[in-house]
C-alpha positions as CSV (number, residue, x, y, z in Angstrom):
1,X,71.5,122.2,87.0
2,X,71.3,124.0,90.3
3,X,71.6,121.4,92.3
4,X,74.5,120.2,90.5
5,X,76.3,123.8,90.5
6,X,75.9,124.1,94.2
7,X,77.5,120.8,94.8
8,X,80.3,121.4,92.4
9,X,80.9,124.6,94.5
10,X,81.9,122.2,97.3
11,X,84.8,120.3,95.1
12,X,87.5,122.7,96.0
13,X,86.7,122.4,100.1
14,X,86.6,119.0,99.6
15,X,89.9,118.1,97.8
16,X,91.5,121.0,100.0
17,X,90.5,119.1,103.1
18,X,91.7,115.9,101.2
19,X,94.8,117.4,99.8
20,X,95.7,119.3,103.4
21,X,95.2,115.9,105.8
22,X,97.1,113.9,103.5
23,X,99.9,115.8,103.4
24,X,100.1,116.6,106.7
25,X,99.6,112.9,108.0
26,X,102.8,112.2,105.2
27,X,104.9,114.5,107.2
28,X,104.2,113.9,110.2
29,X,103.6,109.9,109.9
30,X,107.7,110.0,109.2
31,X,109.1,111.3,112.7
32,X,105.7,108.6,113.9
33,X,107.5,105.8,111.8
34,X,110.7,106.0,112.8
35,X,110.4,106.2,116.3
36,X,107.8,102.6,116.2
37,X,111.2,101.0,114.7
38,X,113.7,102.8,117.0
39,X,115.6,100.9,119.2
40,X,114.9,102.3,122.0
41,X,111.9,101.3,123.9
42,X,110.6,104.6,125.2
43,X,110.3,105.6,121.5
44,X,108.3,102.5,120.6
45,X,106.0,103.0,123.4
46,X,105.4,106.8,122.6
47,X,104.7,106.3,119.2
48,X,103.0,103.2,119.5
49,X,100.6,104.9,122.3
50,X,99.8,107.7,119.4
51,X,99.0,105.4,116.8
52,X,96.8,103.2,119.3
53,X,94.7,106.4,120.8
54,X,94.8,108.6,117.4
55,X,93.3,105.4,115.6
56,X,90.9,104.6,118.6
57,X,88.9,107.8,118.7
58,X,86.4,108.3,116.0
59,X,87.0,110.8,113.5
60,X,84.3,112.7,113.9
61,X,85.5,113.3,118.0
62,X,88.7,114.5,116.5
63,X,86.8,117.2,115.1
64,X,84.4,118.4,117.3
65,X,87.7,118.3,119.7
66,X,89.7,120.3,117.5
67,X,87.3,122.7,116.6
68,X,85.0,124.0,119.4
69,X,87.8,123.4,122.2
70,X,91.5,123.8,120.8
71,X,89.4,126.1,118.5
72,X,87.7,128.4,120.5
73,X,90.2,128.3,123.6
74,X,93.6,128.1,122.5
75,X,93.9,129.8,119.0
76,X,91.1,130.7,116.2
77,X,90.6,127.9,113.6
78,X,88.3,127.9,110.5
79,X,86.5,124.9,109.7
80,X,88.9,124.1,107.3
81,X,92.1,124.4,109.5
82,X,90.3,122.4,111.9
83,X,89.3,119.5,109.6
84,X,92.6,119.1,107.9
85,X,94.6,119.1,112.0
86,X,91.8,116.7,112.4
87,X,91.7,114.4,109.9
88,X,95.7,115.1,109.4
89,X,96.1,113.4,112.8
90,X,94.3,110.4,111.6
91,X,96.1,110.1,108.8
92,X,99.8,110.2,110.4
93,X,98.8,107.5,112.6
94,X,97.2,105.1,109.6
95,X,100.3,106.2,107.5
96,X,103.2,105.6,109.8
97,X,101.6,101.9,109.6
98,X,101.7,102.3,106.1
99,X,105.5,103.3,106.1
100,X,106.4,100.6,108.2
101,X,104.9,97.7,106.5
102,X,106.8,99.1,103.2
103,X,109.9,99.4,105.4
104,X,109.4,95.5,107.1
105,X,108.4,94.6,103.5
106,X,112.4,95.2,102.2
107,X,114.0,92.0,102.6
108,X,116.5,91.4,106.3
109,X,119.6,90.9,103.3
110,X,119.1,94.0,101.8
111,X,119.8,95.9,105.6
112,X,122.4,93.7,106.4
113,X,124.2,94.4,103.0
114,X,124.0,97.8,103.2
115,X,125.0,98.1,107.0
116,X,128.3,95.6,105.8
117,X,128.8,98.5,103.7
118,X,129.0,100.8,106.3
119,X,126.5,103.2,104.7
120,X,124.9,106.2,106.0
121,X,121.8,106.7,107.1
122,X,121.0,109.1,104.2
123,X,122.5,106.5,101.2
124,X,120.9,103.7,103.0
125,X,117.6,104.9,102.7
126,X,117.9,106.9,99.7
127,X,119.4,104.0,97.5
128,X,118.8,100.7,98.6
129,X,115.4,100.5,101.2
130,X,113.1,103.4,100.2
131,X,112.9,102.5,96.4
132,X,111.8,98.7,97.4
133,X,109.4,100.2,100.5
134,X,107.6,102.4,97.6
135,X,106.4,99.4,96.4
136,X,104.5,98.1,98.5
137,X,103.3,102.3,100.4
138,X,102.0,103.6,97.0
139,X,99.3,101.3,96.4
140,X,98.5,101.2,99.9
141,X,98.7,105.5,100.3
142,X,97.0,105.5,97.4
143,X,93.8,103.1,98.8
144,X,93.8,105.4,102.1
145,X,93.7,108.5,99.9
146,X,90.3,107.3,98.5
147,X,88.8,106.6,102.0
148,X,90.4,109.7,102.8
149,X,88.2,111.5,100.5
150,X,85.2,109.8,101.7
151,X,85.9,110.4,105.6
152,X,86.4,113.7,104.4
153,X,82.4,114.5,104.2
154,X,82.7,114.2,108.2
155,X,83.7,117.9,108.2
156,X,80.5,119.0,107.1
157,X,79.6,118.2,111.0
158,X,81.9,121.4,111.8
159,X,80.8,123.6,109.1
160,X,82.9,123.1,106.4
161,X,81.6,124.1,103.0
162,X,82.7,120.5,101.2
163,X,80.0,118.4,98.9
164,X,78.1,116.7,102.2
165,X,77.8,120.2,103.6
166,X,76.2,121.6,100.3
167,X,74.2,118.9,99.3
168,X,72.3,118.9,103.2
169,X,72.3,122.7,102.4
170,X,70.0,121.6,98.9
171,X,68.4,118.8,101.1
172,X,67.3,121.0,103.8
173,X,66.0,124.2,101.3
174,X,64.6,122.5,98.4
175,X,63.5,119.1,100.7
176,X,64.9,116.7,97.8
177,X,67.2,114.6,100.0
178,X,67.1,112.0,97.8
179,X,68.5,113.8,94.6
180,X,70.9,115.7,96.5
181,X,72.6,112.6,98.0
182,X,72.9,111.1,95.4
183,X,74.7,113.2,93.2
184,X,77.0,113.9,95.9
185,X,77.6,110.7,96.3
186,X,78.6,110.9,92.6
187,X,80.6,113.4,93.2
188,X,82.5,111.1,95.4
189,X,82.8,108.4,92.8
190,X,83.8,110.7,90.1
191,X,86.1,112.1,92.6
192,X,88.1,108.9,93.2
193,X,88.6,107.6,89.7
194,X,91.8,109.4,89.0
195,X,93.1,108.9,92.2
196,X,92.7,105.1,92.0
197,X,93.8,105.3,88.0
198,X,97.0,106.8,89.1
199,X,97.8,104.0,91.4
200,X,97.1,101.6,89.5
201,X,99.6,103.0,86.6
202,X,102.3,104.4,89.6
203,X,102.2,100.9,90.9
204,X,102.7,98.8,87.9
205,X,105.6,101.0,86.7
206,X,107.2,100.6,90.4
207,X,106.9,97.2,90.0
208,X,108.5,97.3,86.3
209,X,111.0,99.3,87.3
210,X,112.1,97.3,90.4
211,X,112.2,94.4,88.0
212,X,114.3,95.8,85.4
């Protein structure tokens, strides 16, 4: 029971580091997205070279990076701060790919219909291409948030109080790695069912709904 209560105690850093990189990859994956499709080649090459070198570098460098440089010389970050900018990075540059396969999934027609009828940028999106792209980026966001979760246990490297962090905590005091992992990884598992339920039932009504 104590082991289990002092991984438990680690939930809330771990969906927060979860919760915090994915939204801020989201966000910041959308100005990454559309300059890879813009027309103009200096764009393409910008964002293309952030995907490339973001996506190159091991999370775990990110980190350490953000954390004991940017961290310690430019402005004061906790652990957590640090691992969601980290892992946040990561995530715009695996999400902006995201957004543009659900963007290059929407058939040529459907932009050549909606440019004949000479409609804004803002109705374009809104009503004819982002309802088909969601199609196709749900399941996929919804697969990345999973591994998300999982890379997510690299922060214990930097501190952060998450599951991997506790359980090494319970390995290194009570020297019972094996049990400790273990139900971490649990954790993990138990962790991940509702996010890959919710896809699953997201995605099929998507797919009913772009049907009907």
């Amino acid at each position: 029971m104590d082991l289990f209560l002092a991984l438990l105690s680690g939930v809330g850093q771990t969906l927060a580091i979860t919760g915090g990189a994915l939204l801020f990859g989201m966000i910041l994956a959308v100005p990454v997205v559309l300059m890879r499709r813009s027309h103009s080649v200096v764009l393409r090459a910008i964002a293309g070279t952030f995907i490339q070198v973001v996506r190159g570098v091991p999370v775990i460098v990110w980190l350490l990076l953000i954390y004991f440089a940017l961290g310690t010389s430019v402005i004061k970050l906790t652990t957590l701060q640090a691992a969601i900018i980290g892992l946040g990075l990561v995530s715009a540059a695996i999400i902006a790919e995201i957004y543009r396969s659900g963007l290059d999934a929407v058939a040529p027609g459907q932009w050549e219909a909606s440019h004949s009828l000479s409609l804004s940028t803002v109705p374009l999106y809104g009503r004819v291409i982002l309802p088909q792209a969601v199609v196709v980026v749900v399941p996929q966001l919804a697969s990345y948030t999973i591994g998300l979760l999982k890379d997510s246990a690299v922060a214990s490297i930097i501190g952060a109080q998450d599951i991997t962090f506790r359980a090494y905590q319970e390995a290194q005091s009570n020297l019972n790695g094996l049990s400790a992992f273990l139900m971490a990884a649990a954790f993990y598992i138990v962790l991940s069912i509702p996010i890959a339920m919710l896809a699953r039932y997201t995605g099929s009504r998507l797919a009913a709904r772009m049907q009907s």
